[in-house]
C-alpha positions in Angstrom: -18.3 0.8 23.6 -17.2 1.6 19.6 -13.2 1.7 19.3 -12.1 3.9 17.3 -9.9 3.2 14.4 -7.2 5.2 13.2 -5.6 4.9 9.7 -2.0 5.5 9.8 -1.4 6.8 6.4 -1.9 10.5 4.6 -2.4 8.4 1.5 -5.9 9.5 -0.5 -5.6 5.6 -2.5 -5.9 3.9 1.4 -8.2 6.4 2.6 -10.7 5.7 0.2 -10.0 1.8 0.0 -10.9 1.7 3.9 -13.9 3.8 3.1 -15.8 0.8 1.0 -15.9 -1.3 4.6 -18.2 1.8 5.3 -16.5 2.1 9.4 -16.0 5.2 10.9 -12.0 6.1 11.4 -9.8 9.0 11.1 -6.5 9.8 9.0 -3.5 10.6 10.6 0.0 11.4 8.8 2.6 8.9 10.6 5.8 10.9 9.9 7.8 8.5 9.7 11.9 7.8 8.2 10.7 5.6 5.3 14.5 5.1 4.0 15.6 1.8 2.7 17.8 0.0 5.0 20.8 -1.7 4.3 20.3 -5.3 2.8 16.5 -5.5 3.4 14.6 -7.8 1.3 11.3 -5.6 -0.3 8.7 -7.9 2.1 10.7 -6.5 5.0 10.9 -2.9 3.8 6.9 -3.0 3.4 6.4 -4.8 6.8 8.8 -2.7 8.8 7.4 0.4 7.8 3.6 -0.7 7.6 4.6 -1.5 11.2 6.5 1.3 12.1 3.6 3.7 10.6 1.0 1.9 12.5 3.3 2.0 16.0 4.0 6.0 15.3 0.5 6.4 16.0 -0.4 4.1 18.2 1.8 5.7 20.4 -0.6 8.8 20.6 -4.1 7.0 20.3 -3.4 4.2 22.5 -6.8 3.3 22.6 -7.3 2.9 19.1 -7.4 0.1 16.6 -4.3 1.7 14.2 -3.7 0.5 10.8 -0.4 1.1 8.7 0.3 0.0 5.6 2.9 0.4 3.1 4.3 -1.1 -0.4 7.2 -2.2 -2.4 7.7 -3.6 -5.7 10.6 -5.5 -6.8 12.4 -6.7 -9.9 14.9 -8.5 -10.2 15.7 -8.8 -6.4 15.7 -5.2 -6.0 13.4 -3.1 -4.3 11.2 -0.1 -5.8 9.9 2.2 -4.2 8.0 6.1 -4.9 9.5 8.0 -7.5 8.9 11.3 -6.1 9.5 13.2 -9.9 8.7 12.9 -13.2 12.1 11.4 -14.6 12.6 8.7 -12.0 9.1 7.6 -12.7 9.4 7.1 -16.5 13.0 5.6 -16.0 11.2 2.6 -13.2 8.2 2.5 -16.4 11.0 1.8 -18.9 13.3 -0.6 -17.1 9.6 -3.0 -16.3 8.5 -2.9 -20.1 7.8 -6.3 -20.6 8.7 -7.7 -17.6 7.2 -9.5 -14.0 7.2 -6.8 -11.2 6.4 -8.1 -7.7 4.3 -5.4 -5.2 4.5 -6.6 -1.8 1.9 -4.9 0.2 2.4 -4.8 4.3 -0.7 -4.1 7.0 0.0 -3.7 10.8 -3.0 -3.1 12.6 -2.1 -2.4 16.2 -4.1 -1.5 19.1 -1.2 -0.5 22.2 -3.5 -0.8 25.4 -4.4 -3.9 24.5 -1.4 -5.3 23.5 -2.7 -6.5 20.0 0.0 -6.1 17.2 -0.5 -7.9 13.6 1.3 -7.5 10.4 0.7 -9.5 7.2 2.1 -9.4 3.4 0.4 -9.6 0.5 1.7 -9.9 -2.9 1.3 -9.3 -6.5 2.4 -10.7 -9.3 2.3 -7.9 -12.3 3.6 -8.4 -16.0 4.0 -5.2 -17.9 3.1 -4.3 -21.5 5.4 -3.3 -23.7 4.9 0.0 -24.7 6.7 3.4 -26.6 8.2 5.7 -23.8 6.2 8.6 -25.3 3.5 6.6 -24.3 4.8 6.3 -21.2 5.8 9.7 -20.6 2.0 11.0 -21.6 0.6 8.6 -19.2 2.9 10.3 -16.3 1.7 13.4 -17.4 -2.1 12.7 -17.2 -1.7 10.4 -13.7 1.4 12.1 -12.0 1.6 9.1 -9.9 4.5 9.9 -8.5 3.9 8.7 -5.2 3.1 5.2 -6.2 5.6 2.2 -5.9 6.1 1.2 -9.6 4.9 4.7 -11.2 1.4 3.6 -11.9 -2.0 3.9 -10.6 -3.6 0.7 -11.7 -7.2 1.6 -10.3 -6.6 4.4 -12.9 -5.3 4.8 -16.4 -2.4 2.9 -15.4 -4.7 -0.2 -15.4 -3.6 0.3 -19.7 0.2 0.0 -18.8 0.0 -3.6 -17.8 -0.9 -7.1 -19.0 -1.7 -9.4 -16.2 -1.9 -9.0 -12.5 -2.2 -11.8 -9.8 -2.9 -11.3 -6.4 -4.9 -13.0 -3.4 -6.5 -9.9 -2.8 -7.5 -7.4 -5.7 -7.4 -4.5 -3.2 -3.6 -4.8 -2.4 -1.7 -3.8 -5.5 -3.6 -0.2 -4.9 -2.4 0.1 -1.1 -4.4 -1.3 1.3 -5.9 -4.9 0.9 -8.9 -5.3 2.3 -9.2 -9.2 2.7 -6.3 -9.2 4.9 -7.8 -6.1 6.7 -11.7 -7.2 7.5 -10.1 -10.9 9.5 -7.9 -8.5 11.5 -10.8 -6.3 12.2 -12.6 -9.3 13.0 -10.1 -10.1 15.6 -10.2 -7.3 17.3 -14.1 -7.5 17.4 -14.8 -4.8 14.8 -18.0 -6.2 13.5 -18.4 -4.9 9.3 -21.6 -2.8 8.4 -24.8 -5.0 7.3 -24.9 -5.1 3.8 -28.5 -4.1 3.1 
């Protein structure tokens, strides 16, 4: 018998990431709070609320193989999360010009009626280019990517905002990383499509 597998995420960048293991599974918005708390480090923002999404709808498809993910950057010790608007997004591009940004991307898969429950970090490293804020401020225009950690969509034109970028998994830094994902499907004995 075929579990399903439920993505716990509303998020188009995830949705099509899990699309390139080429496994059937369904979208679901987790609703979740997804408020900073008080004197959490950015790895235990992002694994508490990968988790969190991931348990949120668990709780309705018990039977399901749930995955939840989520991601925040830091700099300088401090967490950064969605910009939401325009402004707030060109002031997080401006204050990483030149500088080493950290994305920490969470996955929780959880599957309740089993009792299976998994969460991993991944992180990368990026360095930012130094560039005008006009320039900036015409990339936000183009991308709008105002609900990506770090204001930039780097499987995009934002890819032309930074310098380097180091990561165990080059799926991560866009939302969902795959690497991570395809052993924890393993685990739960989700075999992946023949490649033909």
């Amino acid at each position: 018998m075929t579990v399903a597998i439920v993505l716990a995420s509303s998020s188009t960048y995830r949705r099509q990431l899990l699309e390139r293991l080429r496994l059937p599974f369904e979208a679901v918005a987790p609703a979740v709070d997804e408020t900073f708390g008080a004197g959490e480090t950015p790895t235990q923002i992002a694994r508490r609320l990968a988790l969190l999404k991931a348990e949120a709808v668990a709780a309705r498809y018990p039977d399901a193989i749930v995955i939840g993910s989520d991601q925040v950057a830091e700099m300088n010790g401090r967490p950064i999360g969605k910009p939401l608007a325009h402004e707030a997004a060109l002031d997080q591009l401006w204050a990483m010009q030149g500088r080493s940004v950290v994305f920490y991307t969470a996955l929780a898969l959880v599957r309740a009626g089993a009792g299976y429950k998994r969460v991993e970090c991944v992180d990368t490293q990026v360095r930012f280019r130094r560039l005008a804020r006009e320039t900036l401020d015409a990339y936000l225009r183009l991308e709008q990517p105002y609900d990506c950690a770090g204001s930039a969509k780097v499987e995009s034109l934002g890819i032309c905002l930074v310098e380097s970028e180091r990561s165990n998994d080059p799926t991560a830094l866009i939302g969902l990383p795959l690497i991570s994902l395809t052993s924890m499907l393993a685990d739960c004995g989700v075999a992946l499509p023949p490649v033909t």
